[in-house]
N, C-alpha and C positions, 0 to 999 in steps of 0.2 A: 504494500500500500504506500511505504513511505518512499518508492521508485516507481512507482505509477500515477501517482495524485498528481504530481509536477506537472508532466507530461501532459495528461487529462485536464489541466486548469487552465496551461496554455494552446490548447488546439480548442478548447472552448471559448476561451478570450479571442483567440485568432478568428473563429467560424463567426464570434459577434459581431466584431470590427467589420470583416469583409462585409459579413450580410449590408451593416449598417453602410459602407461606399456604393455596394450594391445596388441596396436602395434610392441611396440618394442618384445616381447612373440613373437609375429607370425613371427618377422624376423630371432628371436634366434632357431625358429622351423623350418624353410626354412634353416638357414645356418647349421645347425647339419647335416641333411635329406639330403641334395645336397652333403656339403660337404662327407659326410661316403661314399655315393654312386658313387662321381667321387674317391676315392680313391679306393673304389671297382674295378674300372673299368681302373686302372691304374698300368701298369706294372710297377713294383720293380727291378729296376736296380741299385743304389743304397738308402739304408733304409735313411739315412741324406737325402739326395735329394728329395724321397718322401718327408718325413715326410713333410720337410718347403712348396715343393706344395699343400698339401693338408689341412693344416692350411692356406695359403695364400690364397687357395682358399675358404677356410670355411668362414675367415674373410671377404672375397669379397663378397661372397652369402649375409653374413648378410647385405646388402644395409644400411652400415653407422652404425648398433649398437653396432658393434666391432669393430670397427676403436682406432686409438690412440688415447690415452686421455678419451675416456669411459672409467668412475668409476666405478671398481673390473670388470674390462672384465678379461676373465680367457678362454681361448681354451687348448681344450688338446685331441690331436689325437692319435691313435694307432694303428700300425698291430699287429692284436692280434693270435698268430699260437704257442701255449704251445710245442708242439710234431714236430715243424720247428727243423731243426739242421745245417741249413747254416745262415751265417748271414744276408742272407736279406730274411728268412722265419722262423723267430723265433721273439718272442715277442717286440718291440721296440716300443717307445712313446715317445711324446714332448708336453713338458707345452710351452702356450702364458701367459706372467703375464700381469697385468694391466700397468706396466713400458716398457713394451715391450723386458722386458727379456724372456729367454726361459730354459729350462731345459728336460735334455735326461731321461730317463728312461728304464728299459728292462719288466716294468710290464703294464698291461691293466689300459685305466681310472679306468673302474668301473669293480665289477662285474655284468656279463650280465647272467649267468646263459645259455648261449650256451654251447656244447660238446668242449672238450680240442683240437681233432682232426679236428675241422673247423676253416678257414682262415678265419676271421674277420677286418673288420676295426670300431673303436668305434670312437665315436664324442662329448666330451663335450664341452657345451658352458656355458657361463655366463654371465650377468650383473650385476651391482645396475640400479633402477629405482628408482624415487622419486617422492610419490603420496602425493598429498596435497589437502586440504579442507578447506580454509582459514584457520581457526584455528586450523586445524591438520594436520601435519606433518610428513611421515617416509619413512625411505627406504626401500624398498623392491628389494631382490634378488630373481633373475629372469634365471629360467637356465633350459635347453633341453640335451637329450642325445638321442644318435642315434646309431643301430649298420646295418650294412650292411655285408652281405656274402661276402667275397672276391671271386671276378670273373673272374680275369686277367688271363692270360696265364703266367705263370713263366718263 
């Protein structure tokens, strides 16, 4: 018992921790997915006005693992439309920081490797999580991207 407990207390601790990155992974994968897609499906009347609803609502989706005060949360949203020529059907984006600053952009999170001529919304998220094993310790960053067709009627 007194060479077995150890063992058993740390692959217990270990099987916690992962569940718990785990979990939070699947929220960071629900809130990318939902969020790109209700932007998808949301008419562009003004590009600033989107933009903060559909981060607001990205951070929502994720049920608590983007909320304030989560370590290195990072969102960053996009109409992504290269060949748009009015202001609200041309490229625009906005970072969430982990302080709850924000910052504008006129380029894509990422590249997605879609056509120049397609209306897109992109969705990056992120976290830190923190996985532990009694005796070992690190942070792990945790992060989804998403891109969805834009659908709306202009």
């Amino acid at each position: 018992m007194a060479l077995a407990l150890p063992i058993l207390v740390m692959l217990l601790v270990g099987i916690v921790s992962a569940g718990i990155a785990y979990n939070h992974q699947l929220a960071l994968t629900h809130a990318a997915r939902e969020g790109g897609r209700y932007g998808a499906t949301l008419p562009v009347e003004s590009m600033s006005d989107w933009l903060d609803i559909v981060v607001a609502q990205t951070v929502q989706d994720a049920t608590g693992a983007l909320d304030d005060g989560v370590p290195g949360r990072y969102v960053c949203v996009a109409f992504v439309h290269p060949a748009g020529i009015s202001a609200n059907d041309s490229t625009a984006s906005r970072e969430l920081m982990a302080d709850g600053s924000t910052s504008d952009g006129s380029a894509p999170c990422f590249a997605d490797g879609r056509p120049d001529d397609e209306r897109r919304v992109q969705v990056v998220v992120e976290r830190e999580s923190d996985f532990s094993v009694v005796f070992f310790s690190t942070t792990l960053t945790l992060d989804e991207k998403a891109v969805s067709k834009f659908e709306a009627a202009q």
